[in-house]
Backbone atoms as SQL, in Angstrom:
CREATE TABLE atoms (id INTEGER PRIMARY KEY, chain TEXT, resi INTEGER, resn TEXT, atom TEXT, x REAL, y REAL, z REAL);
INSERT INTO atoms VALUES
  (1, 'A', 1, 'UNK', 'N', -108.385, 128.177, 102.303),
  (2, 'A', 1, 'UNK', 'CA', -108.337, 129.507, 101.719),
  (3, 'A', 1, 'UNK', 'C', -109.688, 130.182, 101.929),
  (4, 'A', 2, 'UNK', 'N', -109.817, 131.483, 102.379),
  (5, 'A', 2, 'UNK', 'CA', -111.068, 132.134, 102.481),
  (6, 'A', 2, 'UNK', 'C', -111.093, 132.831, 101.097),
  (7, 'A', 3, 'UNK', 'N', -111.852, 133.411, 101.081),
  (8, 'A', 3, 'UNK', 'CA', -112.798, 134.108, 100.388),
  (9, 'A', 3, 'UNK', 'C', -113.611, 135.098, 100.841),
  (10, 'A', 4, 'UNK', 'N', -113.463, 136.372, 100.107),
  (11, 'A', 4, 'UNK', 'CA', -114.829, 137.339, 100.836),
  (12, 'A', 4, 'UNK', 'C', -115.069, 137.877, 99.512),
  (13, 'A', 5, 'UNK', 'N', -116.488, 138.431, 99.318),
  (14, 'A', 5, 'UNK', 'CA', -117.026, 139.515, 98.560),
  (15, 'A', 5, 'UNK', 'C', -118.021, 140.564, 99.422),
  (16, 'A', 6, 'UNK', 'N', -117.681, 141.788, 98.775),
  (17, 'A', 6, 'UNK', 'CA', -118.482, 143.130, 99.756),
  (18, 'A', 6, 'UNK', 'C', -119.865, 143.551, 98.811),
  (19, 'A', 7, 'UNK', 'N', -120.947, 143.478, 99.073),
  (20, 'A', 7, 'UNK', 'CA', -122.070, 144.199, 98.318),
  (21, 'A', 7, 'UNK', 'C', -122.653, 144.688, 99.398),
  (22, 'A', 8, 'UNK', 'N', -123.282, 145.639, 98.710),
  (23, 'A', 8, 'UNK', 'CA', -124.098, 147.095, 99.272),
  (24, 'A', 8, 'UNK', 'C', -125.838, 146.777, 98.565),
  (25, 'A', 9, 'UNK', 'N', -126.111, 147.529, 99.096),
  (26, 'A', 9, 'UNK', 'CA', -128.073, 147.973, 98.516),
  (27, 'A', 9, 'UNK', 'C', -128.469, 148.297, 100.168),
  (28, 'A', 10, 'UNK', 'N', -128.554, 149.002, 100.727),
  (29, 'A', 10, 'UNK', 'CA', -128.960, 149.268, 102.109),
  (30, 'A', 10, 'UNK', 'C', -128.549, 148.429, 103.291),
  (31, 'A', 11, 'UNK', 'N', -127.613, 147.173, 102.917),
  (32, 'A', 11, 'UNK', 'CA', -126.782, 147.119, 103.658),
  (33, 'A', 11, 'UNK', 'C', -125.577, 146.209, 103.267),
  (34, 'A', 12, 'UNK', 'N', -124.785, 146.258, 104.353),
  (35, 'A', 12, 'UNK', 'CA', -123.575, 145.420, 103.848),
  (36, 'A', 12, 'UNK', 'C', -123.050, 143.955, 104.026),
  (37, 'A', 13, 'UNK', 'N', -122.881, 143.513, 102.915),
  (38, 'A', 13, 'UNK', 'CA', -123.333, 141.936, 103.360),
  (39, 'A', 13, 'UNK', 'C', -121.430, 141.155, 102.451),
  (40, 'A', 14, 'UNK', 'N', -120.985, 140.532, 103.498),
  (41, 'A', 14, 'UNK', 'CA', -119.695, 139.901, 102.916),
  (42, 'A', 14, 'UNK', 'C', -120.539, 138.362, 102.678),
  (43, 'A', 15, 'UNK', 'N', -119.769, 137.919, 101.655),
  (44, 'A', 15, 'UNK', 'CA', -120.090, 136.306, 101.406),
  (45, 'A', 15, 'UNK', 'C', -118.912, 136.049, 101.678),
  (46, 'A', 16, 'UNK', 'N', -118.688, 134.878, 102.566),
  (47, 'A', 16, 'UNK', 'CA', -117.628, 134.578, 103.070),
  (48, 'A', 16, 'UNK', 'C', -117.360, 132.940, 102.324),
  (49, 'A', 17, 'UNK', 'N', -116.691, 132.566, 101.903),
  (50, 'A', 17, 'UNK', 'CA', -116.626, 130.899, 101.241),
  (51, 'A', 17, 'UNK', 'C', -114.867, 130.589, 101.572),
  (52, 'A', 18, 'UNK', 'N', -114.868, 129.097, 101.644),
  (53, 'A', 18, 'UNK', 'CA', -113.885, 128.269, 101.885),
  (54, 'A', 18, 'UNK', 'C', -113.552, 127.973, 103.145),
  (55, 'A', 19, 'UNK', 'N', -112.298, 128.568, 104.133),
  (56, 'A', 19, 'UNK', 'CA', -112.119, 127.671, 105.308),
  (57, 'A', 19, 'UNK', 'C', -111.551, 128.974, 106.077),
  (58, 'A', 20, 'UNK', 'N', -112.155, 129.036, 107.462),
  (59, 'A', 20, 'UNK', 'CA', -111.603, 130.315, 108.316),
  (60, 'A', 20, 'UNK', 'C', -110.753, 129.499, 109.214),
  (61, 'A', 21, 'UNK', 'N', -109.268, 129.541, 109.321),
  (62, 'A', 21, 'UNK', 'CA', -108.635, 128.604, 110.080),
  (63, 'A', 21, 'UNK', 'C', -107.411, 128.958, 110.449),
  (64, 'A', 22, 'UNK', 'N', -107.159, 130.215, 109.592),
  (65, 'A', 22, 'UNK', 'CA', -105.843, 130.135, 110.266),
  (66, 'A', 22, 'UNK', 'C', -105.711, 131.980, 111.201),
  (67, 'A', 23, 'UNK', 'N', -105.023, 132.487, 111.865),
  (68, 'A', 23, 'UNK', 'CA', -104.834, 133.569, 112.130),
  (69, 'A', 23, 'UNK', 'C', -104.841, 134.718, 111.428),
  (70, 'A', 24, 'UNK', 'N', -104.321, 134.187, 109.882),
  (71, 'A', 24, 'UNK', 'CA', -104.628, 135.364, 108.745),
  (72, 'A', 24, 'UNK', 'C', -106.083, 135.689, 108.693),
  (73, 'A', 25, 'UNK', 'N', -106.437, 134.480, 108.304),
  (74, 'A', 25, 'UNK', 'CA', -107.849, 134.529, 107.908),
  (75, 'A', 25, 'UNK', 'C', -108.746, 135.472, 108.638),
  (76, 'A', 26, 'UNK', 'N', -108.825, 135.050, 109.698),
  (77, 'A', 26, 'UNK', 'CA', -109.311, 135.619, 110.922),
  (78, 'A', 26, 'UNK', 'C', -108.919, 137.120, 111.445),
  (79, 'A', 27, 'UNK', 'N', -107.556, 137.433, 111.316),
  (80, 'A', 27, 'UNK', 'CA', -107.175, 138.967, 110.981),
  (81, 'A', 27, 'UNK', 'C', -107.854, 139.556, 109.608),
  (82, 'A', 28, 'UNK', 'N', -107.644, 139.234, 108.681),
  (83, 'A', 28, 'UNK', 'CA', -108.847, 139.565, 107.680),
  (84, 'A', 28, 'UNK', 'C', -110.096, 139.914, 107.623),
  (85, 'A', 29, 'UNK', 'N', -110.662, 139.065, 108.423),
  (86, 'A', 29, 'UNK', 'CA', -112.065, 139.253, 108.952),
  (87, 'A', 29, 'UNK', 'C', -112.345, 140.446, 109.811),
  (88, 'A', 30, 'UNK', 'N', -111.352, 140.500, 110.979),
  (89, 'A', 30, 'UNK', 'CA', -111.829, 141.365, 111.696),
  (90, 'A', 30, 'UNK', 'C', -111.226, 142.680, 111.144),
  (91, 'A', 31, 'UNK', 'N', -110.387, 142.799, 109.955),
  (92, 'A', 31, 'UNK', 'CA', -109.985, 144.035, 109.675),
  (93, 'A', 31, 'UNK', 'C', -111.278, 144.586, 108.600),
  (94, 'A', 32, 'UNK', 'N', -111.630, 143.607, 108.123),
  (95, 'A', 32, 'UNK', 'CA', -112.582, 143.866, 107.355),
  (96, 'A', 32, 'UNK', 'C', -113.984, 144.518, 108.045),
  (97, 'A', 33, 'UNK', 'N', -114.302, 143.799, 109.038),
  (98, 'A', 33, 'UNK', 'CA', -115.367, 144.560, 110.118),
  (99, 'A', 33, 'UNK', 'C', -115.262, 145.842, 110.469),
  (100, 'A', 34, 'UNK', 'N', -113.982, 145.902, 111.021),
  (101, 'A', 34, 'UNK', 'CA', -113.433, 147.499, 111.284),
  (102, 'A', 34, 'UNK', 'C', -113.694, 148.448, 110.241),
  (103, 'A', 35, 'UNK', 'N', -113.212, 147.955, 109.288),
  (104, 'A', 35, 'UNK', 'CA', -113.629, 149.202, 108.430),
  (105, 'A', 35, 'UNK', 'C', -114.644, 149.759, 107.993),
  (106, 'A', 36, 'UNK', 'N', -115.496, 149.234, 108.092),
  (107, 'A', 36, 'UNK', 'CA', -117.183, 149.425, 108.158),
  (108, 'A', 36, 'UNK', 'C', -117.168, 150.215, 108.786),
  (109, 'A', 37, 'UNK', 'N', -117.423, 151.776, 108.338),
  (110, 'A', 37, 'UNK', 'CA', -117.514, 152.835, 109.187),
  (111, 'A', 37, 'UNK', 'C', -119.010, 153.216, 108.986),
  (112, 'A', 38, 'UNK', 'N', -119.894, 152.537, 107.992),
  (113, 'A', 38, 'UNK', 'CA', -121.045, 152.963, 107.616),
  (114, 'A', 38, 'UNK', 'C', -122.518, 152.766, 108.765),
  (115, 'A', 39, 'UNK', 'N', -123.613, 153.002, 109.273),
  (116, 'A', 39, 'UNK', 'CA', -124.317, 152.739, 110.054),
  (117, 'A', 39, 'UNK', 'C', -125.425, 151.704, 109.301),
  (118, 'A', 40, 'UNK', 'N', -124.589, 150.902, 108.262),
  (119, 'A', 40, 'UNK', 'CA', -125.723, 149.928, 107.750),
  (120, 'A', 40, 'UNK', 'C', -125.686, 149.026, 108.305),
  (121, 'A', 41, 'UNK', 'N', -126.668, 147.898, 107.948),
  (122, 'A', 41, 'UNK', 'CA', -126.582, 146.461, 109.031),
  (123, 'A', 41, 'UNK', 'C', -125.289, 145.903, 108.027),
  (124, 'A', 42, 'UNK', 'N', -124.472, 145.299, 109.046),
  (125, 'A', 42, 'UNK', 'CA', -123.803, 144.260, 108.706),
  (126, 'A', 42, 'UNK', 'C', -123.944, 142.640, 108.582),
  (127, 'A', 43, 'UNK', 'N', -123.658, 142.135, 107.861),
  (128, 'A', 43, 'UNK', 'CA', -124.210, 140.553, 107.683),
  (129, 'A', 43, 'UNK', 'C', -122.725, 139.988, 106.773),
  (130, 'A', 44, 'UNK', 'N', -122.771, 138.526, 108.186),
  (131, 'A', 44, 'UNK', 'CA', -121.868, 137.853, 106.875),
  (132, 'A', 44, 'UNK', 'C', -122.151, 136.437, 106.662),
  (133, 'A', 45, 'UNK', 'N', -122.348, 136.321, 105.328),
  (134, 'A', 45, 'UNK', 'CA', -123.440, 134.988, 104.946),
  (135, 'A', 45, 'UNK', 'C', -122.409, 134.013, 104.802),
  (136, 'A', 46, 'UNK', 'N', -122.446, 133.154, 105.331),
  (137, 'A', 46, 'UNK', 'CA', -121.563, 131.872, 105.473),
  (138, 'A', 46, 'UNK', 'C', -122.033, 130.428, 104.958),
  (139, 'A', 47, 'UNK', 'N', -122.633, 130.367, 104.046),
  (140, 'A', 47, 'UNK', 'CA', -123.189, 129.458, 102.965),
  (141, 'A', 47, 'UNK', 'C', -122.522, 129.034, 102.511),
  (142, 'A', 48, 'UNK', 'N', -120.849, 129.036, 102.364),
  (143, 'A', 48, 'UNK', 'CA', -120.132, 128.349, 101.166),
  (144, 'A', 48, 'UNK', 'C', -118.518, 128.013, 102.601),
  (145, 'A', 49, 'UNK', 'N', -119.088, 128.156, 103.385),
  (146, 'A', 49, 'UNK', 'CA', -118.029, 128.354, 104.745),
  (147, 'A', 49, 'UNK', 'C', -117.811, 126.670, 104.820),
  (148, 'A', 50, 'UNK', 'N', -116.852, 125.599, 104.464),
  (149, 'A', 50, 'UNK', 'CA', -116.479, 124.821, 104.723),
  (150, 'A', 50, 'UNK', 'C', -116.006, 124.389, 105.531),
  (151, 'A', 51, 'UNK', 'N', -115.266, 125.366, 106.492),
  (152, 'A', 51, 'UNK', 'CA', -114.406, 124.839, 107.768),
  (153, 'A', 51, 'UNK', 'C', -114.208, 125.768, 108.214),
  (154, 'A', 52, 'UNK', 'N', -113.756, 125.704, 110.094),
  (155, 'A', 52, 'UNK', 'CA', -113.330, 126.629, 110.765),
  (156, 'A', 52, 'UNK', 'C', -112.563, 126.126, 111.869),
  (157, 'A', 53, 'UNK', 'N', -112.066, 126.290, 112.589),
  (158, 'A', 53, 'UNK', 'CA', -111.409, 125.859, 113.921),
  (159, 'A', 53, 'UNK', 'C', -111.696, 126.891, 115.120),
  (160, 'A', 54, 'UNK', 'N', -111.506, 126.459, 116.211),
  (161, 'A', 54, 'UNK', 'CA', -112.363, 127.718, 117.620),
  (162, 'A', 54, 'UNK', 'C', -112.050, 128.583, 117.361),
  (163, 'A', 55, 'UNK', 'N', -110.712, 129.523, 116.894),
  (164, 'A', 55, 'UNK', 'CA', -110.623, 130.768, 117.186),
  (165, 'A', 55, 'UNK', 'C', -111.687, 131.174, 116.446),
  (166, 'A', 56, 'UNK', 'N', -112.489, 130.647, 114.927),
  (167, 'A', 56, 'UNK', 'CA', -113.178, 131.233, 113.976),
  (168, 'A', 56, 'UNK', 'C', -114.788, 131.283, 114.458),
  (169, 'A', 57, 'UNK', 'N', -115.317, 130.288, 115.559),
  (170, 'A', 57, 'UNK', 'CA', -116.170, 129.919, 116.064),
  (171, 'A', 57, 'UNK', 'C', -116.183, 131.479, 117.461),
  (172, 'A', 58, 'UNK', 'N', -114.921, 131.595, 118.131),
  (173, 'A', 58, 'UNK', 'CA', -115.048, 132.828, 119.023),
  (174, 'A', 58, 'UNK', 'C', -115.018, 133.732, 118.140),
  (175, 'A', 59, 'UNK', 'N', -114.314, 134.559, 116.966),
  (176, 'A', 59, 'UNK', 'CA', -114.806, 135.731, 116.591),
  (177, 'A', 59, 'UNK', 'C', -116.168, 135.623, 115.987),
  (178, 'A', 60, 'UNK', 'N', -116.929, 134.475, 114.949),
  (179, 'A', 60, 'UNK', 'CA', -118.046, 134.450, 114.648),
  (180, 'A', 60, 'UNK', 'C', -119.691, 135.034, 115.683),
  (181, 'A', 61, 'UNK', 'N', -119.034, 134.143, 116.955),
  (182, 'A', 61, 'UNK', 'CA', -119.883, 134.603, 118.415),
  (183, 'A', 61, 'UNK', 'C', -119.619, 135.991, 118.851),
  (184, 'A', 62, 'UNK', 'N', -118.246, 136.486, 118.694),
  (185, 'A', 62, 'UNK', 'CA', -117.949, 137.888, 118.680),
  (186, 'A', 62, 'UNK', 'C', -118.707, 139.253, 118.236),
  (187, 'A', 63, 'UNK', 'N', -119.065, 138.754, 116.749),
  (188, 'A', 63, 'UNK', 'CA', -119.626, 139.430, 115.703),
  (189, 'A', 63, 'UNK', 'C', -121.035, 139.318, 116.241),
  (190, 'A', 64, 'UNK', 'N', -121.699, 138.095, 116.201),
  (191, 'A', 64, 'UNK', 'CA', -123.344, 138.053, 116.873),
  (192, 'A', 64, 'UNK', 'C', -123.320, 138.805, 118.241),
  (193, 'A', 65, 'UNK', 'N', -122.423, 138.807, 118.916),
  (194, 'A', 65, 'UNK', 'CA', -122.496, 139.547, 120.211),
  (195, 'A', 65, 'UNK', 'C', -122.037, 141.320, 119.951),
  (196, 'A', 66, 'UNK', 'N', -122.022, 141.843, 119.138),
  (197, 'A', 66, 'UNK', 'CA', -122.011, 143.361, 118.109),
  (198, 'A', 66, 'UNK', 'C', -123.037, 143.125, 117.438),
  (199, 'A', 67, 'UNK', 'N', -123.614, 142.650, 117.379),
  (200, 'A', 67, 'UNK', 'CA', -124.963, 143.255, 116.376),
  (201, 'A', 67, 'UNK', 'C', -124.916, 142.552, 114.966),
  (202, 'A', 68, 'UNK', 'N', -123.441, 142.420, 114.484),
  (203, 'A', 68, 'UNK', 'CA', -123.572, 141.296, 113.288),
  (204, 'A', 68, 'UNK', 'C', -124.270, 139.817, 113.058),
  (205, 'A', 69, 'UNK', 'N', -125.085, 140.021, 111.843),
  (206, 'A', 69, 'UNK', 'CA', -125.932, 138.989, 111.271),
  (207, 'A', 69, 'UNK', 'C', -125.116, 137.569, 110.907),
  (208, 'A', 70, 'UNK', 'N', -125.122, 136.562, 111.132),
  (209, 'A', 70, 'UNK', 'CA', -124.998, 135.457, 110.792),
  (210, 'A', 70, 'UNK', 'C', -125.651, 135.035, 109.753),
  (211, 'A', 71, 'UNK', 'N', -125.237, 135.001, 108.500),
  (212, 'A', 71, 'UNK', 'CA', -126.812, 134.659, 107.393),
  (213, 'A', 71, 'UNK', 'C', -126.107, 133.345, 106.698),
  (214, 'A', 72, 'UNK', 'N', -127.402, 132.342, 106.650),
  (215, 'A', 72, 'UNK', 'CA', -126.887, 131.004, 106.149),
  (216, 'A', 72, 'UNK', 'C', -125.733, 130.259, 106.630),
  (217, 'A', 73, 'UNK', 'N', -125.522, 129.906, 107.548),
  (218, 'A', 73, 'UNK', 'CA', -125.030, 129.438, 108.564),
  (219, 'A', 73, 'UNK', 'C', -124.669, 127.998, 108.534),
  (220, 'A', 74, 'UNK', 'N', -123.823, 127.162, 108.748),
  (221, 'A', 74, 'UNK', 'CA', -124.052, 125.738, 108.171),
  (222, 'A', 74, 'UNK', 'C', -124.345, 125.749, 109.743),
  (223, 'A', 75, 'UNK', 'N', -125.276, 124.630, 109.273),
  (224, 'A', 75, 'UNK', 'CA', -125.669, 123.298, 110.999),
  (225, 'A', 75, 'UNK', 'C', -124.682, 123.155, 111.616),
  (226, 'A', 76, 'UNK', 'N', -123.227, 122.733, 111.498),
  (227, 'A', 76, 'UNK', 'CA', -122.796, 122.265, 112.007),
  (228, 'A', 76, 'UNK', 'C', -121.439, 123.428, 112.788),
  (229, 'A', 77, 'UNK', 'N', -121.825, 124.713, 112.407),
  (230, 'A', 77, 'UNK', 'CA', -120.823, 125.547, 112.441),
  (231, 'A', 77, 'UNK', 'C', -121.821, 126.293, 113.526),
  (232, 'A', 78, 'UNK', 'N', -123.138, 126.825, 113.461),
  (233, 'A', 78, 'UNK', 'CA', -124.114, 126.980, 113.840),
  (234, 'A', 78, 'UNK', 'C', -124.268, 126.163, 115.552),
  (235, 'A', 79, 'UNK', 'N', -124.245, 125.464, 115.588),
  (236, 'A', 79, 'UNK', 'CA', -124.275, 124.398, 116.541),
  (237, 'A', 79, 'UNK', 'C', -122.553, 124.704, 118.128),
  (238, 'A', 80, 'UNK', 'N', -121.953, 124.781, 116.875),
  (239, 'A', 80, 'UNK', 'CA', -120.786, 125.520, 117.378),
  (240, 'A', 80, 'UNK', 'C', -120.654, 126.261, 118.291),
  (241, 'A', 81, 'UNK', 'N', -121.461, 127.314, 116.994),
  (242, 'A', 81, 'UNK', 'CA', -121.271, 128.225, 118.064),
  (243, 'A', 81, 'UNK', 'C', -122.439, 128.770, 119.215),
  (244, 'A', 82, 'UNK', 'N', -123.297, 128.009, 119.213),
  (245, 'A', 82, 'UNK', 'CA', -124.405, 128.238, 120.690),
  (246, 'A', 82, 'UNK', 'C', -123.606, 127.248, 121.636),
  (247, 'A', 83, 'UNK', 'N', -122.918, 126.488, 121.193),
  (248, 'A', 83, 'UNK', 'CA', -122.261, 125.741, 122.235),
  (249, 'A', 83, 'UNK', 'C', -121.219, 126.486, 123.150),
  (250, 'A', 84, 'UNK', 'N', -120.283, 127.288, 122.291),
  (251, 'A', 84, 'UNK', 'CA', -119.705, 128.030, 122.735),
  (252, 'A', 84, 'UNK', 'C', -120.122, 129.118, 123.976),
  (253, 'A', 85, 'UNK', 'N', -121.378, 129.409, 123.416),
  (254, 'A', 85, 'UNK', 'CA', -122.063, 130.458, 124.377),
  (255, 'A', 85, 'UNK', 'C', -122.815, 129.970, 125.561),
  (256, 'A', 86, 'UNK', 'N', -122.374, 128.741, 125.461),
  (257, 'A', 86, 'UNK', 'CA', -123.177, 128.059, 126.895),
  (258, 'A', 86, 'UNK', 'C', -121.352, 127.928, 127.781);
């Protein structure tokens, strides 16, 4: 099950927690990006991110490749995804 929360203060930052794994999830995510019509930085802090499977690892690399922040990152998700980009 994911999880998101949206806060603001000069920019916009989702906390993302639990498991990005399935196609919902992941439609979620990117609908959630979309709507960000604002010119603040975007960031999504993944500190409580337990699991993912590749598709969540390609949109994550997706997002860093747009300008979105990766914040708190686990090692092992992290690892992931520079692998991916090789």
């Amino acid at each position: 099950m994911l999880r998101t929360r949206r806060t603001g203060n000069g920019r916009v930052l989702f906390t993302l927690s639990g498991r990005i794994e399935t196609p919902d999830d992941i439609k979620q995510l990117q609908e959630l990006v979309a709507a960000e019509t604002s010119r603040q930085r975007l960031i999504l802090d993944l500190r409580d991110v337990t699991l993912v499977n590749q598709d969540a690892v390609n949109f994550l690399r997706g997002c860093e490749g747009d300008g979105i922040k990766l914040e708190n990152c686990p090692l092992h998700i992290r690892r992931w995804i520079d692998q991916a980009k090789d």
